[in-house]
DRENDO-1510 file (C-alpha; in Angstrom, 1 decimal, always signed):
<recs>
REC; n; res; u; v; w
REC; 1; UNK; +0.0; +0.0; +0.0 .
REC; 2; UNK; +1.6; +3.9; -0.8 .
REC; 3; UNK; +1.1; +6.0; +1.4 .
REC; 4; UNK; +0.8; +10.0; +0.5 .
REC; 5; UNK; +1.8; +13.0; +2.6 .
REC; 6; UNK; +0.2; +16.0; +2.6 .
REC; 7; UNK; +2.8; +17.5; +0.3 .
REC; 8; UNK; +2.6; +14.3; -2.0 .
REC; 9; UNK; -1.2; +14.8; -2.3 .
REC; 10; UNK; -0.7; +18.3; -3.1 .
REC; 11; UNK; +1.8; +17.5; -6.0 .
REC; 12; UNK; -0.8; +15.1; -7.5 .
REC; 13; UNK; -3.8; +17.3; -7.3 .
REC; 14; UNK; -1.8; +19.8; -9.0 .
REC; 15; UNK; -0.6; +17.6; -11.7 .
REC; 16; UNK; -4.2; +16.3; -12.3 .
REC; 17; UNK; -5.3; +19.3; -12.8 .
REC; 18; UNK; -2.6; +20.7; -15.4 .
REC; 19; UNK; -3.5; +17.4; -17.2 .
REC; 20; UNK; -7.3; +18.3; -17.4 .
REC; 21; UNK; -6.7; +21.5; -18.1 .
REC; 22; UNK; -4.2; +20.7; -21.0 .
REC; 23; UNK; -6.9; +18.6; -22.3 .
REC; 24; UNK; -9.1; +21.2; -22.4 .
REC; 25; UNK; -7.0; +23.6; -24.8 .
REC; 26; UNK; -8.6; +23.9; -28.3 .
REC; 27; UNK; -11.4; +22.9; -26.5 .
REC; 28; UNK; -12.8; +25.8; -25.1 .
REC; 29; UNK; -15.3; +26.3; -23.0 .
REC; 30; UNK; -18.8; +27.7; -24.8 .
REC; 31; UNK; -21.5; +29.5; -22.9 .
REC; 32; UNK; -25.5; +28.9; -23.4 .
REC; 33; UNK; -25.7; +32.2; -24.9 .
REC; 34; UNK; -22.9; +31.3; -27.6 .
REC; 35; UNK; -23.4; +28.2; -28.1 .
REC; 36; UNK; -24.8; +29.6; -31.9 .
REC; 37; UNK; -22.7; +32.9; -33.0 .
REC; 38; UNK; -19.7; +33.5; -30.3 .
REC; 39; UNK; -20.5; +37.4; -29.0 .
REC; 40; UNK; -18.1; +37.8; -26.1 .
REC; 41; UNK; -16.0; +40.7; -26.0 .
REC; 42; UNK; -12.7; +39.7; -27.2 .
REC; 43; UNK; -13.7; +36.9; -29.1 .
REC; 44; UNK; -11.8; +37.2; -32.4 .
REC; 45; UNK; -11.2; +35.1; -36.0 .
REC; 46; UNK; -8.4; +35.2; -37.8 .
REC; 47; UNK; -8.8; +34.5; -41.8 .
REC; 48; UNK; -6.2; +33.8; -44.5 .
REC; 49; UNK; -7.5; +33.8; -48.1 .
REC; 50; UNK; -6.8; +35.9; -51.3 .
REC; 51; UNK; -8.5; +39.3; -52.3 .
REC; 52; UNK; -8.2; +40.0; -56.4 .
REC; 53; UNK; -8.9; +43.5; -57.8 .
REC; 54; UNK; -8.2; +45.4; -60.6 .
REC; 55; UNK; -4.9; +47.7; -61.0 .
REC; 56; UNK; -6.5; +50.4; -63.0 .
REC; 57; UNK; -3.1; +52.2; -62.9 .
REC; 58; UNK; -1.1; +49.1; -64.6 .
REC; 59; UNK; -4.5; +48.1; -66.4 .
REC; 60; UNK; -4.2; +44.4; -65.0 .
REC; 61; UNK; -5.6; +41.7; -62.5 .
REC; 62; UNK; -3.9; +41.8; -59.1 .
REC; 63; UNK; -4.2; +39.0; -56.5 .
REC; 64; UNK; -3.2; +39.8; -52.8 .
REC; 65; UNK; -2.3; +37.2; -50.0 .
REC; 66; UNK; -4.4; +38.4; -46.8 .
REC; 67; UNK; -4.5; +37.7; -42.9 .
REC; 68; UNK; -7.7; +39.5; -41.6 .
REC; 69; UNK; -8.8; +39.7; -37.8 .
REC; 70; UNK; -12.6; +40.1; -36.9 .
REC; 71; UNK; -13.2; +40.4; -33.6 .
REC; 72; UNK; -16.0; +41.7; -30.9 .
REC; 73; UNK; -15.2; +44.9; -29.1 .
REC; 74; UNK; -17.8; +45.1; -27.1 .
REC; 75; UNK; -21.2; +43.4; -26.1 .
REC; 76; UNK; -25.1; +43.5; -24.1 .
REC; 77; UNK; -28.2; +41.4; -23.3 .
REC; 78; UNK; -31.0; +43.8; -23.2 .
REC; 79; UNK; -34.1; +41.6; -22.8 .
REC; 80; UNK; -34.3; +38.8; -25.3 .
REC; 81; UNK; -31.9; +40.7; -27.5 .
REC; 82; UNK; -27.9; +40.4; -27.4 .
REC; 83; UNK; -25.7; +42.9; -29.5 .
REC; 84; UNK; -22.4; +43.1; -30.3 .
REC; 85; UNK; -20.2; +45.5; -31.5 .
REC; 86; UNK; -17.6; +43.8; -34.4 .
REC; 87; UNK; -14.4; +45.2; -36.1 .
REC; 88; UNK; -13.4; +44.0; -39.3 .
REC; 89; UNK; -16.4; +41.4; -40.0 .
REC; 90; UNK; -15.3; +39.4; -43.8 .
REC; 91; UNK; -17.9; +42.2; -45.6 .
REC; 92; UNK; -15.0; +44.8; -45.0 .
REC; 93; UNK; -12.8; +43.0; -47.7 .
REC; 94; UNK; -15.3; +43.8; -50.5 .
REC; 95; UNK; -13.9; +45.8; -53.4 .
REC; 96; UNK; -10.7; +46.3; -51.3 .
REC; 97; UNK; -7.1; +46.0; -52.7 .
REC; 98; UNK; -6.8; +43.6; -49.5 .
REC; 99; UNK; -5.8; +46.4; -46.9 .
REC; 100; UNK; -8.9; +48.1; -46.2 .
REC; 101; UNK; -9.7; +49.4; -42.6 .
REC; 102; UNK; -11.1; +47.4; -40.0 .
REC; 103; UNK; -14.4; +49.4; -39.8 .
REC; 104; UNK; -17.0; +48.6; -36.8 .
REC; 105; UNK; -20.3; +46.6; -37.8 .
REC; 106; UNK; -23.1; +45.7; -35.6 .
REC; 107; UNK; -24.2; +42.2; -35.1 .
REC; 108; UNK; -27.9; +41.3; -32.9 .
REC; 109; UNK; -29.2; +38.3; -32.3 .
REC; 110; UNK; -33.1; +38.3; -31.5 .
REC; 111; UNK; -34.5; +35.4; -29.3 .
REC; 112; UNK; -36.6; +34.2; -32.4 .
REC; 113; UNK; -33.1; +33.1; -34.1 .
REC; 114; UNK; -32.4; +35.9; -36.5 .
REC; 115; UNK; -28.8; +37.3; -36.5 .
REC; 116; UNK; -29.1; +40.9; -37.6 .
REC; 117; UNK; -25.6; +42.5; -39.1 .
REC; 118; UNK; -25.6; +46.6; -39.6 .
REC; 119; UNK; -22.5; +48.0; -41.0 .
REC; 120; UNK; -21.3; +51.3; -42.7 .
REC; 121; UNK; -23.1; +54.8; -40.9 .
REC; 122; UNK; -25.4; +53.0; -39.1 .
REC; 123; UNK; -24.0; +51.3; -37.0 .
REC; 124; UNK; -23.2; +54.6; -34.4 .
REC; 125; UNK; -26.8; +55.3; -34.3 .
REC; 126; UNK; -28.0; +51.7; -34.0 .
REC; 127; UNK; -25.6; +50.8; -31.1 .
REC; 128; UNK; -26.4; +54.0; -29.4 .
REC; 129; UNK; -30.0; +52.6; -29.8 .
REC; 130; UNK; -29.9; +49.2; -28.5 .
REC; 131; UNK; -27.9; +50.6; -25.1 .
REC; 132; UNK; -31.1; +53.1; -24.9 .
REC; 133; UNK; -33.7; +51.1; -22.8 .
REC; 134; UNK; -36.5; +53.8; -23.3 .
REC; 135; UNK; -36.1; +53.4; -27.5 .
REC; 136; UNK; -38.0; +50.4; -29.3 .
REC; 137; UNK; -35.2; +48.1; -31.0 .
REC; 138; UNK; -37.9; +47.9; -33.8 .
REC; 139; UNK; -36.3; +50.8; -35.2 .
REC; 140; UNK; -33.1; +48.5; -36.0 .
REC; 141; UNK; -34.4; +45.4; -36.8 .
REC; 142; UNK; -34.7; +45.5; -40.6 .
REC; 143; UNK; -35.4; +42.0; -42.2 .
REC; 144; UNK; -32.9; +43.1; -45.1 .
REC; 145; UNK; -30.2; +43.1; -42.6 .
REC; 146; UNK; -30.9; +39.1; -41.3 .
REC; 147; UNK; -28.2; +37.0; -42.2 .
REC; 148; UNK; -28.2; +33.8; -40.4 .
REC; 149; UNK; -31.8; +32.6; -39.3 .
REC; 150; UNK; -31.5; +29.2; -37.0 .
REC; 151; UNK; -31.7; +26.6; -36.9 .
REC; 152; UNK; -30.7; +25.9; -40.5 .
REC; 153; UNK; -31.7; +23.5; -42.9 .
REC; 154; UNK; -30.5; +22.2; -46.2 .
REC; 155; UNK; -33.0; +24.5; -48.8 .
REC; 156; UNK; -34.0; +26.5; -46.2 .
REC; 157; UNK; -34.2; +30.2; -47.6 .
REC; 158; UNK; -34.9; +33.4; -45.4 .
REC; 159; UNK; -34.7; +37.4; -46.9 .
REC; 160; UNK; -37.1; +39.9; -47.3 .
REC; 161; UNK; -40.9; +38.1; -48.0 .
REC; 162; UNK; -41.5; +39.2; -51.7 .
REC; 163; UNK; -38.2; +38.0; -52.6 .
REC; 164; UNK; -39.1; +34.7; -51.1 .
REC; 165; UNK; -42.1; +34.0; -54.0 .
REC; 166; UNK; -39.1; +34.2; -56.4 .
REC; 167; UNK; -38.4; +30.9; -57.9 .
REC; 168; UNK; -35.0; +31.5; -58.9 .
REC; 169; UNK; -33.8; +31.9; -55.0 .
REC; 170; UNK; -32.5; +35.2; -56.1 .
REC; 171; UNK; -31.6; +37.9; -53.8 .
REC; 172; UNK; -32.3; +35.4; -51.1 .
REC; 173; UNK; -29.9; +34.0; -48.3 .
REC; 174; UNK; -29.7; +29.7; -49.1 .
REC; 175; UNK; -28.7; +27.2; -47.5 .
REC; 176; UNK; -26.8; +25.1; -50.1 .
REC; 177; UNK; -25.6; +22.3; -48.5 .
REC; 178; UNK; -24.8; +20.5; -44.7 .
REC; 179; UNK; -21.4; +19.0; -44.3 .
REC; 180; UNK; -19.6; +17.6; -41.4 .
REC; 181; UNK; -16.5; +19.3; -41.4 .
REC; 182; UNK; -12.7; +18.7; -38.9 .
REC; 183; UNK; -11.7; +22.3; -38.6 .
REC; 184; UNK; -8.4; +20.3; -37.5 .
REC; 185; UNK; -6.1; +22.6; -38.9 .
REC; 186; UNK; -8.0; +25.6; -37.2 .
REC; 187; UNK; -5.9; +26.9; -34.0 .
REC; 188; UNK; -8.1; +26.9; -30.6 .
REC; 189; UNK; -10.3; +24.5; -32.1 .
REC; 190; UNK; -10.3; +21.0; -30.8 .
REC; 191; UNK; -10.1; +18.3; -33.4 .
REC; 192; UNK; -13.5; +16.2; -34.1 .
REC; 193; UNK; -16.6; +16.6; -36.4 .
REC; 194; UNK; -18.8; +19.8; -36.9 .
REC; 195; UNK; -22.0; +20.7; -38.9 .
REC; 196; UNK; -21.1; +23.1; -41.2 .
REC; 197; UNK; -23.9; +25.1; -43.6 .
REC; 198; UNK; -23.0; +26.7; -46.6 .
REC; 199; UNK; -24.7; +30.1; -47.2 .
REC; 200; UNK; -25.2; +31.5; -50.8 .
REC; 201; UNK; -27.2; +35.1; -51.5 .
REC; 202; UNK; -27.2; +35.4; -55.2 .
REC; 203; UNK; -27.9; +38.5; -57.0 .
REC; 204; UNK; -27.3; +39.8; -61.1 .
REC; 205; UNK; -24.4; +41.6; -60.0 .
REC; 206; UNK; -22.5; +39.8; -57.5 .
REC; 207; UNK; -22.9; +36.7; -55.1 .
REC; 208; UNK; -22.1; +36.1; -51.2 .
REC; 209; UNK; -21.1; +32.9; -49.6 .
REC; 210; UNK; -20.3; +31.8; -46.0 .
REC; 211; UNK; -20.1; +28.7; -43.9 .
REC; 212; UNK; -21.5; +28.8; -40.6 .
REC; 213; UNK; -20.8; +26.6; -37.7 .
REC; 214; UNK; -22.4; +26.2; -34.5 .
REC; 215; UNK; -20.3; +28.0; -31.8 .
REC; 216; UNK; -17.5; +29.1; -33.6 .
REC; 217; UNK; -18.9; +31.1; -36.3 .
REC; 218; UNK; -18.0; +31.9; -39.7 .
REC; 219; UNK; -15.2; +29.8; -41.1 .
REC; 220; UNK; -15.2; +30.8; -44.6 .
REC; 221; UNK; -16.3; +34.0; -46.4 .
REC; 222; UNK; -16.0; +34.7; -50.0 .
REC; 223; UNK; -17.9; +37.8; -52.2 .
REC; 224; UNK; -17.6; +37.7; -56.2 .
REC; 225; UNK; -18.7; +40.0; -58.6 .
REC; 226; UNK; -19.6; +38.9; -61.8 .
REC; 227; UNK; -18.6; +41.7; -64.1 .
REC; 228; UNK; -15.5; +43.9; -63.1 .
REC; 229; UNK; -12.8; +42.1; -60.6 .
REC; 230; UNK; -13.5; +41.9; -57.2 .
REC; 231; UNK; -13.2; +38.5; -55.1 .
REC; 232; UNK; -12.6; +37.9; -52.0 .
REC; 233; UNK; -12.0; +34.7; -50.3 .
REC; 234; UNK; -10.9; +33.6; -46.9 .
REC; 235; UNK; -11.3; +30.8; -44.1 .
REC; 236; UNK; -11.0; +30.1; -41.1 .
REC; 237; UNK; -7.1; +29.8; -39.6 .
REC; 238; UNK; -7.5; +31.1; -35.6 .
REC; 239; UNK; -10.4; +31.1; -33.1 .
REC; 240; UNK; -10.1; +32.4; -29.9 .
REC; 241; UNK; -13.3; +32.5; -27.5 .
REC; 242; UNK; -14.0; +36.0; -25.2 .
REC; 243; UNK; -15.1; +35.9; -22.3 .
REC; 244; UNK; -18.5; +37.0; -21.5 .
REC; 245; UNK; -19.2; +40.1; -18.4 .
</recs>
């Protein structure tokens, strides 16, 4: 029979612990509240990918590599509402030459499952808004601005209602496909299957694409024009979770 002393028990407690706790790296740990779309301050992505544009000085295409951070400044519950306040969500890469500025967008999530995302000039007015108890968040909540409506489903189409009787899917958010998907060469994510949903809106003029996954977010973003040059396309490379107040 071992015996332990005090000191010995320590040791091992301690060791058990770093051993659990080693485990759990990648593995991070996901709150209720995020358990759909990470929103804790601090949260952030971090996208490789390519951004091609056209040189109208040299007349040519130009391709250029890119490493872009998104992450969530700053966050609130007010009833059955959460917003938070993003810089440098995927969008920001659109008709860039692949350095544009991080610029702050507004993301809120509504109890019903519709992720609202407001960007450009808005957004000051909006967040001021949602931090204002005494003003209705109806005056924010635009239907154009929904981009992920859960839970998702292979077909499933959601955008503005008359655009829904179209038969083409046009100018509607899809969902194209479900995959099971490793994410294993994504850092701070722990190896092991994930539903993933690719995410098509279509229009004449250009077409949007993401794929979403449960608790982590978007892990790919891409935005293609179909006349003059401007693509952009990145994934997923880092994920780090925030921590929520």
């Amino acid at each position: 029979m071992i015996r332990t002393t005090p000191i010995l028990h320590a040791i091992m407690l301690i060791a058990l612990v770093s051993i659990f706790s080693f485990a759990g790296l990648g593995q991070q740990t996901i709150s209720k509240s995020d358990a759909s779309f990470p929103l804790a301050p601090g949260t952030c992505w971090i996208y490789q990918g390519v951004v091609r544009w056209y040189n109208v000085k040299t007349q040519a295409e130009v391709e250029t590599d890119i490493t872009w951070k998104m992450e969530v400044e700053k966050s609130l519950q007010r009833d059955d509402v959460r917003a938070a306040l993003v810089s440098g969500f995927p969008s920001d890469l659109d008709w860039s030459d692949g350095h544009p500025k991080r610029r702050d967008s507004l993301i809120i999530q509504s109890d019903n499952g519709k992720f609202y995302l407001i960007a450009s000039d808005e957004v000051e007015k909006a967040w001021k808004t949602v931090q204002d108890p005494s003003v209705s968040l109806g005056t924010v909540l635009d239907i154009d601005d929904v981009f992920l409506d859960l839970p998702l489903t292979q077909g499933k189409k959601f955008c503005d209602p008359e655009q829904m009787e179209r038969e083409d899917s046009g100018y509607c958010w899809v969902v194209e496909s479900v995959d099971q998907l490793s994410l294993k060469d994504v850092k701070g994510i722990a190896p092991g299957s994930r539903t993933g949903y690719s995410v098509k809106y279509q229009t004449n003029p250009d077409d949007t694409e993401f794929t979403y996954v449960p608790g982590v977010g978007l892990v790919t973003y891409g935005y293609h024009h179909h006349g003059s040059i401007a693509d952009t396309e990145i994934h997923l490379v880092e994920f780090h979770l925030g921590t929520n107040p």
